[in-house]
N, C-alpha and C positions, 0 to 999 in steps of 0.2 A: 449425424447432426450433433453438435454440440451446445448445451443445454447448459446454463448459469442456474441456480437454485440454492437456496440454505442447507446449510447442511445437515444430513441426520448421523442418530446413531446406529443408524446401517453400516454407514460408509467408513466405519473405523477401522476394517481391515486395507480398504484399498489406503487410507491414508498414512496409514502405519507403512503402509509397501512404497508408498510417494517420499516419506521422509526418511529412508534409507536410499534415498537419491540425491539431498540435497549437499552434502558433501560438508564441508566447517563453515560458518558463517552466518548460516541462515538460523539465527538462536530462537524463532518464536514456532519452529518443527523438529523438533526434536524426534529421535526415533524413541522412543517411549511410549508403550501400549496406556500405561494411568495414566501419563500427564495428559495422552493426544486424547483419552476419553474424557477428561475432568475439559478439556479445550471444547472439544464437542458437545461436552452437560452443558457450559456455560451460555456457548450459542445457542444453544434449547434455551435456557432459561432468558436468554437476553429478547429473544424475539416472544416471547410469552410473557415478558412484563414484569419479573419476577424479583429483578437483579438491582439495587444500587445504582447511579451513573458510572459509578468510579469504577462497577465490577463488569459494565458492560463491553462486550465485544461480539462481532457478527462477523460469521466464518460461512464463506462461500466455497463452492464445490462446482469443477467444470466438469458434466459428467456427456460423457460419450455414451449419448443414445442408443446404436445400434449394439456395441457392448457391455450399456448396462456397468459403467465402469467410471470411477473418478480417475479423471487424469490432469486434474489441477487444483488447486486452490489460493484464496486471497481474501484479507480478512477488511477489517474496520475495527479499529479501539475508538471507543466512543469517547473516553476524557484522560488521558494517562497523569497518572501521577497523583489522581485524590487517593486511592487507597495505598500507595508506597511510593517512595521517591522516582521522579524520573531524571534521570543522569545524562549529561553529554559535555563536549567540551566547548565553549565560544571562545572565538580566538578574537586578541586582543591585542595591545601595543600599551609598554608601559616607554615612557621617556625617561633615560639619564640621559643629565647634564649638569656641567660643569660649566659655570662661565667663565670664573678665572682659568680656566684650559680653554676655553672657546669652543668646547665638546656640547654636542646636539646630537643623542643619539637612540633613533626610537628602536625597542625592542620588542617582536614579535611574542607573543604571550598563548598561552591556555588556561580557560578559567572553569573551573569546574561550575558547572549550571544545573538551573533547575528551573531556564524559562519559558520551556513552552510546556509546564504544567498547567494540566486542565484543556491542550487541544485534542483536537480527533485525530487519530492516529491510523492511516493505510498502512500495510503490514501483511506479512506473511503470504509474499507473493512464489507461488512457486509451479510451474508448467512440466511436465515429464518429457524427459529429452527426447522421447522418441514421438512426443506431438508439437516441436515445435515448428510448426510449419503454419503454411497460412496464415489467418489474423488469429490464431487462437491465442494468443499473448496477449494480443490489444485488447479481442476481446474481456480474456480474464483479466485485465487489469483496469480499464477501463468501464467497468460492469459498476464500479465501486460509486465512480463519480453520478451516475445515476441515481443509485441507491440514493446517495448525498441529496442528489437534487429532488424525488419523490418524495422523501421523509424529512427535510432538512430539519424541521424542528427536536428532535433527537439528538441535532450534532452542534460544534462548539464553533466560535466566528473562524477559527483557524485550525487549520489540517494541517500534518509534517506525517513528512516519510524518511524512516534510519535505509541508506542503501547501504548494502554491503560492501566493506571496507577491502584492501589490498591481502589476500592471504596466498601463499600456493596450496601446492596438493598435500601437502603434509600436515597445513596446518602451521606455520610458520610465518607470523605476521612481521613488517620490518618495524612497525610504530608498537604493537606489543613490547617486542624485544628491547627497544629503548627507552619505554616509560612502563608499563602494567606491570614486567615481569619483577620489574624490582621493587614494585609496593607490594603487587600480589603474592609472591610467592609459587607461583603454580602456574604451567603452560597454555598457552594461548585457548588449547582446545578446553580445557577444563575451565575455565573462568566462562566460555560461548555455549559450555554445555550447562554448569550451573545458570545462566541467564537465562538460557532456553526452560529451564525447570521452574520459571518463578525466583531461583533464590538469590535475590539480591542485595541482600543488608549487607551482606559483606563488601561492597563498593563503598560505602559509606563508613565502616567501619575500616576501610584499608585507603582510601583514595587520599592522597593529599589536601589540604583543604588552601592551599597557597596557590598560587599561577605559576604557574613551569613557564621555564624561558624557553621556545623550539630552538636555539641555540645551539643548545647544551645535547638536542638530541642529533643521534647520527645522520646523516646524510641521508641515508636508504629512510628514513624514519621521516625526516623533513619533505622527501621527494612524494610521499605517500597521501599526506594530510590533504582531505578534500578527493582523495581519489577512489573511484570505483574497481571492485572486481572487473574483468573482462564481461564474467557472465552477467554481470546487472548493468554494463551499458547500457543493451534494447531497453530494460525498466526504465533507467534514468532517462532517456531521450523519451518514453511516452509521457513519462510526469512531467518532465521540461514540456512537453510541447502541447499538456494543458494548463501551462501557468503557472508548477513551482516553480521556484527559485532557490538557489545556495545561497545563505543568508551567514554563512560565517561559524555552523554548527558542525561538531564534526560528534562521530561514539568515541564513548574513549577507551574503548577496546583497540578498534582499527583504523581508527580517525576515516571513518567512512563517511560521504557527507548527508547533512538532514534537509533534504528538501522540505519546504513550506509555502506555505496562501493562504491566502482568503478563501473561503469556499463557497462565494457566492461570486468572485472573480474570475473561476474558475473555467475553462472552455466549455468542458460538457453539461457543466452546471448551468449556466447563463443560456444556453444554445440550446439545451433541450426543453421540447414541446411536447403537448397532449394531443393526440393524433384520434380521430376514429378508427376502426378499423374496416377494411372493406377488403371480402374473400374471393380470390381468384387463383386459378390454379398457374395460370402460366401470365409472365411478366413482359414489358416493353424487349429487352434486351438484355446483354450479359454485359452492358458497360455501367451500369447505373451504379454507383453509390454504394460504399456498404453501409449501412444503419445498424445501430446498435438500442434495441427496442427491450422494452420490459413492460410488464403488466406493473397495476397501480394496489397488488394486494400485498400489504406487510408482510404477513405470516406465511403465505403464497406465493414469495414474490418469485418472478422467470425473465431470466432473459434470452435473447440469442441475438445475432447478424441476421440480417435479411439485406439483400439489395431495395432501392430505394427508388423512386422517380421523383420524376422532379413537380412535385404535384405538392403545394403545403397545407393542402385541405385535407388529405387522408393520405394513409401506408395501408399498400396490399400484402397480403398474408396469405397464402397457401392453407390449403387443409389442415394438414401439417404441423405449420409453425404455430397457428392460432389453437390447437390442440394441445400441443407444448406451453403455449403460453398462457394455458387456463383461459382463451377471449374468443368470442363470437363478433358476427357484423355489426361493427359500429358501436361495439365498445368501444372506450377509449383506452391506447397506450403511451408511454412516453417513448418516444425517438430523439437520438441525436447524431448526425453523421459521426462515424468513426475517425475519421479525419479533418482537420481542420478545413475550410474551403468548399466544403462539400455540401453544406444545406444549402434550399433550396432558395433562391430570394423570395422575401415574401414580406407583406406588412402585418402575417396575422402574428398577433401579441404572445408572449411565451405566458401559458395558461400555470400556475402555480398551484400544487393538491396542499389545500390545508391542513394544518401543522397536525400530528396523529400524538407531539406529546401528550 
């Protein structure tokens, strides 16, 4: 069974083993034994209360029960940008014209930005290739909007997600090669590995501070902006299909694009309920619904899949899963179909746990 939970500092050998998997791109996993431990202090200290807003972030862990083993993780930046700049590009239109030529001609732009400082940040989603199967995807990634929805008072009116931009296997980006390499100085990989380390003054210190005209960039470089990796599709279609949107942001590493919302607009935010719990070992059937359920304790929090019926008065839980989930009969948990279309109709009112700032 696969089990959602906070992360500890046990799990920093399996996650050290997870992020020599993740290949160039994914700049917030680095394979680094200090950074990935000082990653995991900080999730200690952000779930104990410890931390600044600006320094908090909560690092979840998909651990495979029967071997006792992390085989995914997916984070939460709670406000980006109060303690160091947050960078990307918003793309623009500047107009030349000439009227005595009777020229009207709008030019496609990049503007170096800094506007969604201060949102909450989803991030550092990453599944081991050889569990991608099933909904363990959905589930790790959609675990988050939960999280959102039990604790909301912790997070900011607006959520973004950086998806990873166009690279191959080498490490060779085509929007790098036409704008970063000639301010930066230095290869695609080593600017995603310094970002993965924290160290980012130097964008600031090297980045143009004018709008680039996409123009001027090559073709292979213009065809990229706003585009996903292959492998972060699946990602981008679950966030699209609870409610980001492309809003015109790209990074300005890989012009990868920044999904964003409201996070109380949000699918699973809005849809999910406080359920009682009621234990039984065996269910209606194998077509029911998958639900995507967590306990209501902060520093404790669990989640998993359970199938679902169509009942909006309670979810049944097995021995089992209410074992895992730290709950007995008739506690209450939060549930939200994993899928759009799939709660049950009901008139009863979606129950809201007060705010734990």
């Amino acid at each position: 069974m696969m089990l959602i939970r906070p992360v500890r500092p046990g799990d920093l050998a399996d996650i050290l083993q997870l992020s020599g998997k993740t290949g160039i791109g994914l700049t917030s996993l680095p394979k680094d034994e200090a950074h990935l431990r000082g990653r995991i202090e900080r999730s200690v200290a952000t779930w104990e209360g410890r931390l600044e807003k600006g320094e908090q972030g909560y690092l979840f862990v998909l651990e495979d029960t029967e071997q006792q083993k992390v085989v995914g993780v997916s984070a939460i930046e709670v406000a980006v940008g109060l303690s160091e700049p947050w960078y990307n590009f918003r793309l623009g239109t500047l107009v030349h014209a000439s009227k005595s030529l009777n020229i009207y001609k709008p030019v496609p732009t990049l503007f170096l930005s800094n506007d969604h400082t201060g949102y909450t940040e989803l991030c550092t989603l990453f599944l081991d290739p050889d569990c991608r199967h099933g909904k363990n995807g959905q589930l790790l990634s959609k675990v988050r909007f939960l999280f959102l929805a039990a604790f909301r008072g912790h997070f900011s009116r607006k959520v973004i997600a950086e998806m990873r931009g166009m690279s191959d296997d080498n490490g060779h980006s085509p929007f790098w090669d036409s704008v970063g390499r000639h301010f930066f100085g230095m290869e695609f990989a080593e600017a995603d590995r310094l970002t993965g380390m924290g160290q980012k003054s130097f964008i600031a210190e090297l980045m143009p501070k004018h709008p680039l005209y996409t123009e001027l960039l090559s073709h292979e470089a213009r065809e990229v902006i706003g585009e996903v990796h292959p492998q972060t599709a699946p990602a981008r279609a679950v966030l699209e299909g609870e409610g980001l949107r492309y809003e015109g942001y790209v990074d300005i590493f890989d012009a990868g694009p920044t999904l964003e919302g409201e996070i109380d607009q949000l699918r699973a935010v809005k849809e999910s309920r406080l359920l009682p719990v009621r234990l039984a070992e065996h269910r209606s059937g194998r077509d029911e619904p998958l639900y995507l359920v967590a306990n209501e304790q902060y520093q404790n929090f669990r989640a998993l899949l359970v199938p679902g019926g169509d009942s909006a008065e309670s979810l049944t839980l097995n021995s089992r899963e209410a074992e895992l989930l730290g709950l007995r009969e008739g506690d209450m948990l939060r549930a939200v179909a994993l899928f759009p279309g799939d709660n049950p109709a009901s008139a009863t009112p979606i129950l809201k746990k007060e705010s734990l700032a």
